[in-house]
C-alpha positions as CSV (number, residue, x, y, z in Angstrom):
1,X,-9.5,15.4,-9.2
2,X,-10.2,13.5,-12.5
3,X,-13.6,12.0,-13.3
4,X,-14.6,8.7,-12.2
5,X,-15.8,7.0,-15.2
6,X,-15.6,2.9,-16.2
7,X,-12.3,1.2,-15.4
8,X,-11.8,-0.8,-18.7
9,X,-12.3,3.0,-20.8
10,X,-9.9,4.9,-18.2
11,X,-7.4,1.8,-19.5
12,X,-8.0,2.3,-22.7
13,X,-8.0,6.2,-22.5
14,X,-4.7,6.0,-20.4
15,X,-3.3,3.6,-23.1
16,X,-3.8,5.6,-26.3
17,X,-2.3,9.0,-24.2
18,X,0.9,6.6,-23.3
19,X,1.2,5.6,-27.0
20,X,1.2,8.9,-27.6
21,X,4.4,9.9,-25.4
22,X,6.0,7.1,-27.0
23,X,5.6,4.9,-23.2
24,X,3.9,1.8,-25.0
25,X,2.9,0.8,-28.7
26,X,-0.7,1.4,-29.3
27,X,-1.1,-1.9,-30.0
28,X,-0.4,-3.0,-26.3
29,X,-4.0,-2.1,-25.3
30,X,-5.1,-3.5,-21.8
31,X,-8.2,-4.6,-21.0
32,X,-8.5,-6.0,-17.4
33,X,-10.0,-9.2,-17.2
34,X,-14.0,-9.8,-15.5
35,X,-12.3,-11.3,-12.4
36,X,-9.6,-8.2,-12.1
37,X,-12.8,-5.9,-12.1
38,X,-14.2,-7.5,-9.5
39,X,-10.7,-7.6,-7.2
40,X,-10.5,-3.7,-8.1
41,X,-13.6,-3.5,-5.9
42,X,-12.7,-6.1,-3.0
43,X,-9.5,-4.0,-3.0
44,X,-11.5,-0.5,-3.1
45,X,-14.1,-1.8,-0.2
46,X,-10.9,-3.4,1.7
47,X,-9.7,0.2,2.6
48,X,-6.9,-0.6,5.3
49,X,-3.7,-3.0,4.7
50,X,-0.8,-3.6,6.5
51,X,2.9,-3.3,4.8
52,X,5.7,-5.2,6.0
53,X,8.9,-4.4,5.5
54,X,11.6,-7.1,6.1
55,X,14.9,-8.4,5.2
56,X,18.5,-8.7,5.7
57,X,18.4,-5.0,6.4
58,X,16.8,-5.6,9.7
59,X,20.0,-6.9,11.0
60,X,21.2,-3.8,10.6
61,X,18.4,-2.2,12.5
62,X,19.2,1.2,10.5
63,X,16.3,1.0,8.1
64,X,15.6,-0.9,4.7
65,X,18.6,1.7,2.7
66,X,21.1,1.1,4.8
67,X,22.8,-0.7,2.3
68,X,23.0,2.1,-0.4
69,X,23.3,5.3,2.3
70,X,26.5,3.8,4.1
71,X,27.8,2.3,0.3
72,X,28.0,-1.3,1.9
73,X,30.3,-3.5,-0.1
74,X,27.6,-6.1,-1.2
75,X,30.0,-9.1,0.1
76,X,30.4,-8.3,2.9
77,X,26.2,-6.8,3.2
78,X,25.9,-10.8,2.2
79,X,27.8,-12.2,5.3
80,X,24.6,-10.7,7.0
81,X,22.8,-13.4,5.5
82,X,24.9,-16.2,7.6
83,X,23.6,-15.0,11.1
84,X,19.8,-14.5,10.0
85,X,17.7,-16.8,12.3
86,X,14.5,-15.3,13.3
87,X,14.2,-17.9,15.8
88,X,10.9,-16.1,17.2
89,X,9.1,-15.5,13.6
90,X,5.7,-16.9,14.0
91,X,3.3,-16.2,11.2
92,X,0.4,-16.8,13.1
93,X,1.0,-14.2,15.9
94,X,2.2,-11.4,12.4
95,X,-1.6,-12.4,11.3
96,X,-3.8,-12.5,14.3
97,X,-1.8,-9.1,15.3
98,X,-2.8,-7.9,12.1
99,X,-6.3,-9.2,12.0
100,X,-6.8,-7.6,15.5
101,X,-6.0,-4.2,13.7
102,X,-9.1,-4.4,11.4
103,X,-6.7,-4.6,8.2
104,X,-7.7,-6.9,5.4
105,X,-4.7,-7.6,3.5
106,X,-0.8,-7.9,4.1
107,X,2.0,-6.1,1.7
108,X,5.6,-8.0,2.6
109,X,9.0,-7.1,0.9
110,X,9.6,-10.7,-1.5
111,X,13.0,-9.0,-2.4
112,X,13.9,-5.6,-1.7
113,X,16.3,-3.6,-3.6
114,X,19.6,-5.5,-1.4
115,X,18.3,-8.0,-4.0
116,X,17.8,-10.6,-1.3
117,X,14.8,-12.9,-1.3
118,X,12.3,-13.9,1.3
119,X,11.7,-16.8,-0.4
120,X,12.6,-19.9,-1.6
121,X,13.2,-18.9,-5.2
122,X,15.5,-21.0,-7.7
123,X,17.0,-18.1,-9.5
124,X,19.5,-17.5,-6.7
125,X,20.8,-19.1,-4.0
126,X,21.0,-15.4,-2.4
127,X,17.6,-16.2,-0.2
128,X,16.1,-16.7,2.9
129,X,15.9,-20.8,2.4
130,X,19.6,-21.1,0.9
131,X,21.6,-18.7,2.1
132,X,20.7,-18.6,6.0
133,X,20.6,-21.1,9.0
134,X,17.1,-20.3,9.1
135,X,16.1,-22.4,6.4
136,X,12.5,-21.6,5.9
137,X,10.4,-20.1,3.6
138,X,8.5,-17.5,5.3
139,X,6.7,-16.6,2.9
140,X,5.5,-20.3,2.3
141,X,4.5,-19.8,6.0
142,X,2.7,-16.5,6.3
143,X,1.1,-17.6,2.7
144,X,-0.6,-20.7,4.5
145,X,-1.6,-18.3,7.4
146,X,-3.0,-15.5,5.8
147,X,-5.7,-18.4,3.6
148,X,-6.6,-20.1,7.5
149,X,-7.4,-16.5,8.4
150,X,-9.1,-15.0,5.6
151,X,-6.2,-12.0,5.0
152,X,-5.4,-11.4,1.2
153,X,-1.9,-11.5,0.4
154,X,-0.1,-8.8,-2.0
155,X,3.4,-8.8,-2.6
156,X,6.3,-6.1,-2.5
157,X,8.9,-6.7,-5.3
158,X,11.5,-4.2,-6.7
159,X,12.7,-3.8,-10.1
160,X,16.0,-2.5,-9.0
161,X,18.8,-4.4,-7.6
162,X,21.9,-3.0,-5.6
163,X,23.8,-6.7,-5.9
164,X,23.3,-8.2,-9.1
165,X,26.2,-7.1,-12.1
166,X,23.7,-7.7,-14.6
167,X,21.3,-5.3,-12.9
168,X,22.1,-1.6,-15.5
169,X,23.2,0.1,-12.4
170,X,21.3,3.6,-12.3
171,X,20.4,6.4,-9.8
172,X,21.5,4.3,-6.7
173,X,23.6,1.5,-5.2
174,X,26.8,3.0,-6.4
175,X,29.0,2.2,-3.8
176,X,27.9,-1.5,-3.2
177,X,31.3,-2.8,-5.6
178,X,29.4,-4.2,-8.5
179,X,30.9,-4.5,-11.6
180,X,31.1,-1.8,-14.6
181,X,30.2,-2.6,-18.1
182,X,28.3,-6.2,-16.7
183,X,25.0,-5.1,-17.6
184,X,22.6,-7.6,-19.2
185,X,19.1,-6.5,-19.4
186,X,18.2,-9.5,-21.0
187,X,19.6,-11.4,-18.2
188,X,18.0,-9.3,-15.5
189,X,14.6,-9.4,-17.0
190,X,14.3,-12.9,-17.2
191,X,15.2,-13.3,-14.0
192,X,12.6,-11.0,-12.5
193,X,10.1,-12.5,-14.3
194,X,10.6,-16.5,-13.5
195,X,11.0,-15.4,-9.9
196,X,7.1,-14.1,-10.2
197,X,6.3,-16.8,-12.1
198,X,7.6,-18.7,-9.6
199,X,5.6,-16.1,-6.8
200,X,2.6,-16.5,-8.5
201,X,2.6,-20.3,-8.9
202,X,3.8,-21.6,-5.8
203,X,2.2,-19.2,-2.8
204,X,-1.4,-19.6,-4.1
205,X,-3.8,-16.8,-4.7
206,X,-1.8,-13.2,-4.3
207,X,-3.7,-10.1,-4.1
208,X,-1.4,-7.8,-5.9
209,X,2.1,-7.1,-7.0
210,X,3.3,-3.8,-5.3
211,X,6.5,-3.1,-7.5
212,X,8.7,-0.3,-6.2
213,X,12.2,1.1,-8.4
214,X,11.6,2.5,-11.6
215,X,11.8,5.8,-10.8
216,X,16.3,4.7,-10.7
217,X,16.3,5.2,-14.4
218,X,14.7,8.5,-16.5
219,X,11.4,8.4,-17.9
220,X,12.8,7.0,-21.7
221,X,14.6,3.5,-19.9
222,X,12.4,0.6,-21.3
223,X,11.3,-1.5,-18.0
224,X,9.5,-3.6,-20.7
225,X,6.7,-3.2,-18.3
226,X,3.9,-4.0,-20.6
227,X,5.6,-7.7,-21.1
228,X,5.8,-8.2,-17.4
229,X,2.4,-6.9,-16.6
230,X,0.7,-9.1,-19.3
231,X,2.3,-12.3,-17.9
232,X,1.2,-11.8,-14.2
233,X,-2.0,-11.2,-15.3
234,X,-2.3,-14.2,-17.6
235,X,-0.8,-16.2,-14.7
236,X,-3.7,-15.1,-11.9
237,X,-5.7,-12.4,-14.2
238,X,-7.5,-10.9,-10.6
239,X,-4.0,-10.3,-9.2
240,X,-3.4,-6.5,-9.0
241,X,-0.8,-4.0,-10.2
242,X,0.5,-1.3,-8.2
243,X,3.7,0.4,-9.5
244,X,5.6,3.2,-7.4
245,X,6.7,4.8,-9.7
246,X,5.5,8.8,-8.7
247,X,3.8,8.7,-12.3
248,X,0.6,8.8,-14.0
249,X,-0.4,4.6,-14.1
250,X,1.2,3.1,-16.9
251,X,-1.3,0.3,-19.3
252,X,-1.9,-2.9,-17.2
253,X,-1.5,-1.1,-14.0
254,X,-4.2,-1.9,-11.5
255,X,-4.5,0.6,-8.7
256,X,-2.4,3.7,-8.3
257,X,-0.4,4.3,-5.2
258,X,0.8,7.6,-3.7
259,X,3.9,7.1,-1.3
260,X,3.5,9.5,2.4
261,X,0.9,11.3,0.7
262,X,-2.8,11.8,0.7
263,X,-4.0,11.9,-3.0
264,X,-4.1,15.3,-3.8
265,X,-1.3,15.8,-1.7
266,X,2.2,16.4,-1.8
267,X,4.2,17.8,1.3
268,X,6.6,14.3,0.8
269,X,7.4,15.5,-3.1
270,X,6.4,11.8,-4.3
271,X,3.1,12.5,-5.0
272,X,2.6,15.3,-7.4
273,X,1.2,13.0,-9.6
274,X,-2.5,13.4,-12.0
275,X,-4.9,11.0,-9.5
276,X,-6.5,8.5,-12.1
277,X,-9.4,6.5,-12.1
278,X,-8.0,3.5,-10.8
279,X,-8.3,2.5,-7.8
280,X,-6.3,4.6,-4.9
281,X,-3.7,3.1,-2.0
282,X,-1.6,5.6,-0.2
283,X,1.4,4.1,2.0
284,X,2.8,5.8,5.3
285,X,5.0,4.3,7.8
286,X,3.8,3.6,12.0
287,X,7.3,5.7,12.5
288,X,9.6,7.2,10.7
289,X,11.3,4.2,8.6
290,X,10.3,1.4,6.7
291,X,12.6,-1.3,7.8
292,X,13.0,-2.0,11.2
293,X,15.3,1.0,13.0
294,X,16.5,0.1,16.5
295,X,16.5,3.9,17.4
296,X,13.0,4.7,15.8
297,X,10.5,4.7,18.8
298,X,8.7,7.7,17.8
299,X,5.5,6.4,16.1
300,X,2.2,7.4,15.4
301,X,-0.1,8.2,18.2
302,X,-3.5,6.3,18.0
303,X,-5.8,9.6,17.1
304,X,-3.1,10.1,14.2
305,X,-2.8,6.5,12.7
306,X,-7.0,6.4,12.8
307,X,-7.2,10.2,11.4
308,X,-4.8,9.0,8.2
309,X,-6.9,6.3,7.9
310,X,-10.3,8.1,7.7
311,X,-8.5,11.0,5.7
312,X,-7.6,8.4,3.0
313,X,-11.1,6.8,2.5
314,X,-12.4,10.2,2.6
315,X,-10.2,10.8,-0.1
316,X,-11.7,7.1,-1.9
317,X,-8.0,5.3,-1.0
318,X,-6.9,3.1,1.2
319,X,-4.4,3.2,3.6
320,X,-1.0,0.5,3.9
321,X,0.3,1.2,6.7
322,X,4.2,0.0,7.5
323,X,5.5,-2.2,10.0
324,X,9.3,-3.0,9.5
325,X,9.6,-6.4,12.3
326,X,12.4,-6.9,14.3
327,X,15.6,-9.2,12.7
328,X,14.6,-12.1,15.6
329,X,11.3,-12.1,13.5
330,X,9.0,-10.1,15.8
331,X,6.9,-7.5,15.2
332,X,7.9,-4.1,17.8
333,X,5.8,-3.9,21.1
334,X,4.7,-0.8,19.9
335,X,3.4,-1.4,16.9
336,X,1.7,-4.2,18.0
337,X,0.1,-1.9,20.1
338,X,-0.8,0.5,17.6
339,X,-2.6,-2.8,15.8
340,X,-4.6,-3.1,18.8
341,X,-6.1,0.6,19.0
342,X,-6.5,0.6,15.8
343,X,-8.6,-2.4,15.9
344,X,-10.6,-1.2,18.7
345,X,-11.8,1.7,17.0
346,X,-12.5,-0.1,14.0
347,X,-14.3,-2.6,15.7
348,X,-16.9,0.4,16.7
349,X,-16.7,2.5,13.6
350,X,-15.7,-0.1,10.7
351,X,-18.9,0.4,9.0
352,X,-18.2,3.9,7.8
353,X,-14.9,3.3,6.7
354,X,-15.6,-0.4,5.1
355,X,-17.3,-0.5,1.7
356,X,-17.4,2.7,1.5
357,X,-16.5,5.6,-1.6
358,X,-14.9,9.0,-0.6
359,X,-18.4,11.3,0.0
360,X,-19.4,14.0,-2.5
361,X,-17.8,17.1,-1.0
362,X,-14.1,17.7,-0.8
363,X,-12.2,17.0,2.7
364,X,-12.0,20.1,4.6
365,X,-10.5,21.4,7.2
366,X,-13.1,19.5,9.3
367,X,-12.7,16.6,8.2
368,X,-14.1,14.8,5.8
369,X,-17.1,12.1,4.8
370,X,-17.6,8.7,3.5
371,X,-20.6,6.8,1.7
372,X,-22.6,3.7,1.1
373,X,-26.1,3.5,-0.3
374,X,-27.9,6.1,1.0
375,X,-25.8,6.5,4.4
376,X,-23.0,9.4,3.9
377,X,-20.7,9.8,7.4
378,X,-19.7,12.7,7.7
379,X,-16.1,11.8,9.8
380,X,-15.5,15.2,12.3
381,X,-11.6,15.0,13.3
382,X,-10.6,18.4,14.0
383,X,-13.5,20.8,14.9
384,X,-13.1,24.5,16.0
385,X,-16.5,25.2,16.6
386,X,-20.1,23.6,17.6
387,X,-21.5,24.3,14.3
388,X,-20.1,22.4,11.5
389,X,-21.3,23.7,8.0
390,X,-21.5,20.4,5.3
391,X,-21.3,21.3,1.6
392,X,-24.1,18.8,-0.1
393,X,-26.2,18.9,-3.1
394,X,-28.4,16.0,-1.4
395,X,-31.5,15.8,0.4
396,X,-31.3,15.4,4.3
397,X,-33.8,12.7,5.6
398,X,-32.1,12.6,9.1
399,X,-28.7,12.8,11.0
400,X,-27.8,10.9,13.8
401,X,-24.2,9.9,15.9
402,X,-23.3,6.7,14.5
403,X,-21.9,5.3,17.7
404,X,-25.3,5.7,19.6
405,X,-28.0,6.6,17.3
406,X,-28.9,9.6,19.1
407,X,-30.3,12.6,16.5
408,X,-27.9,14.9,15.6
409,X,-29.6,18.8,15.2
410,X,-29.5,20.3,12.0
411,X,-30.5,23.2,9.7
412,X,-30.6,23.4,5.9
413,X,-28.9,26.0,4.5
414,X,-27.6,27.0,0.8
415,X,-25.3,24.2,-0.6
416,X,-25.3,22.2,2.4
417,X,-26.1,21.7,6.0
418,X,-24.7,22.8,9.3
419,X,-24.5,20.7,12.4
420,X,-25.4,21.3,15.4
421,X,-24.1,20.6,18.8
422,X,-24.1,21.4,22.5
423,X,-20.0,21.2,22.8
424,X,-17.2,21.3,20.3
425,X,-16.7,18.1,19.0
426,X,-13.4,16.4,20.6
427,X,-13.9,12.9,20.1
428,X,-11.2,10.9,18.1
429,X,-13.1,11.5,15.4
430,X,-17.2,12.2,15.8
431,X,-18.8,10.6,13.6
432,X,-22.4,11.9,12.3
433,X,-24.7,9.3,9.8
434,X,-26.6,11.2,7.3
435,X,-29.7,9.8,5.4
436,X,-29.6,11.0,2.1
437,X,-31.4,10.8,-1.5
């Protein structure tokens, strides 16, 4: 794991190594501004978000890449767009749903790589307000909601397009009939870039941009990605960037994301990636899509959604977890569901997960431990035996559960401690409260 050392002299470091593999011209140097600083650590202490992936491609209820995997002729993929009415979309039930779960911020698809926008955007009439009998912008809607509630809102926006002719068509969306020899980057670019001016003008405050697709072209294709990045940040300089692009962060990237992976993992082969000093978001899905999948019901049981959860602040990331909502504009029964254990346990433990920095040791096959001040919780998920050794280089001033406040036995040894209990530990996840200096 690399240092952790001052985030304006990691993006300066990062910079000059970029310049150096020919990425960006040394003189694009980027300094985040005081007020970006500060939503780097609202976003660090935030440590749980909810992603929400939806769009014309919950009609099909066959996951968001329906469109590219069954080589849907983007006409007639369009005539989807004449029957989407999510009649039952209600962006305060999405909200207090997600509230209920403990989640501090909300991730939704603005336009997904179909190329069809959630909003009501003036650079196409291929959106959610024009091109439906819907009519609404729900984004305009879930904006409003998240501000009465007090849930930040970040935004999902692709720099790929499977529709568009002027789009340089690249690993993907081959079979969709667009055009050959069309391609106007120029056209393209500007286009992506008034429809987040227009995101970051007209919704209010957004908490990041989370831009997915780059990884459709090799390393040497110019996204022109310091251009873009300077002008969101000039237009809301605390709005974060997040690129998933399965590479070290490029200059004027904010946080750094790791797609079905753990940092320091890498079992989805997305995430093989150096882990920076920015700060960390890992992404997983409830089930086994991201859009909404009719025959998915096989998600996540409560101990596994809470255990991902606790492994990533352990690892000092949070977690987005995915949601892809039904095409009538509700979220599944079962997610829902999952929301609500979630919560629960977070309403009891939410103070060691909260706030908190990944602990000094390493996870292991224990577990793994969070801090704050002098408290370190040491998070137990999968014991073996009633003695639980903890690599420290700290002093021990007392250990107690967390959940009652009744001591915890313990015996210093070399490099660490070792826990002490009556009975294996089988609890969710047992957590011990360390007093350390």
């Amino acid at each position: 794991m690399a240092p952790v050392f001052d985030s304006r002299a990691a993006s300066l470091v990062l910079t000059f190594f970029l310049a150096g593999s020919g990425i960006v011209s040394s003189q694009e140097q980027y300094v985040p501004s005081e007020e970006n600083l500060k939503a780097r650590e609202e976003f660090r202490d935030s440590k749980f978000g909810i992603f929400l992936h939806w769009g014309l491609y919950s009609m099909t209820a066959q996951g968001e890449w329906y469109m590219n995997t069954h080589n849907i002729d983007r006409d007639e993929y369009a005539c989807l767009a004449s029957g989407f009415y999510p009649s039952l979309f209600r962006a305060s039930e999405w909200v207090s749903a997600i509230k209920a779960s403990g989640a501090k911020y909300i991730c939704i698809t603005s336009r997904h790589h179909d190329g069809f926008s959630m909003f009501g955007t003036g650079e196409s009439d291929y959106n959610i307000v024009d091109a439906t009998p819907f009519g609404r912008d729900i984004l305009k809607e879930l904006a409003k909601e998240c501000r009465r509630q007090g849930i930040r809102l970040h935004l999902y926006y692709s720099h790929l397009d499977w529709r568009r002719d002027d789009y340089p068509i690249g690993n993907t969306g081959h079979g969709t009939g667009r055009k050959e020899g069309t391609a106007d980057w120029n056209s393209y670019y500007s286009f992506m870039n008034n429809q987040l001016r227009e995101l970051l003008t007209k919704y209010g405050k957004i908490g990041a941009i989370w831009f997915d697709g780059v990884w459709d072209h090799p390393e040497n294709f110019d996204w022109q990605l310091e251009e873009q990045y300077r002008l969101i940040h000039e237009l809301q300089p605390a709005c974060l960037i997040g690129n998933n692009h399965h590479r070290t962060p490029y200059p004027g990237e904010d946080f750094q994301m790791f797609e079905r992976d753990l940092p320091g993992e890498n079992t989805a082969g997305l995430s093989g990636q150096e882990i920076s000093a920015l700060p960390l978001e890992t992404c997983e899905t409830m089930n086994h899509h991201w859009g909404y999948a009719i025959e998915d019901n096989d998600y996540k049981s409560p101990e596994e959604l809470v255990h991902y959860l606790v492994k990533a602040a352990g690892r000092n990331a949070n977690l987005l977890l995915n949601i892809g909502p039904r095409p009538d504009g509700t979220l599944p029964d079962i997610a829902v569901e999952r929301l609500r254990e979630v919560g629960d346990w977070m309403s009891v433990y939410g103070e060691t997960i909260y706030g908190t920095r990944g602990g000094d040791m390493p996870p292991q096959k224990w577990g793994v431990s969070t801090i704050k001040g002098d408290r370190l919780y040491i998070h137990i998920l999968d014991a073996e035996e009633n003695v639980i050794f903890v690599p420290l280089d700290r002093e021990v001033a007392g250990a107690i559960y967390f959940k009652d406040k009744a001591p915890v036995s313990y015996v210093s040894k070399d490099g660490g401690i070792e826990l002490c209990f009556d009975s294996v530990p089988d609890e969710i996840d047992t957590v011990i409260e360390l007093v350390v200096r």
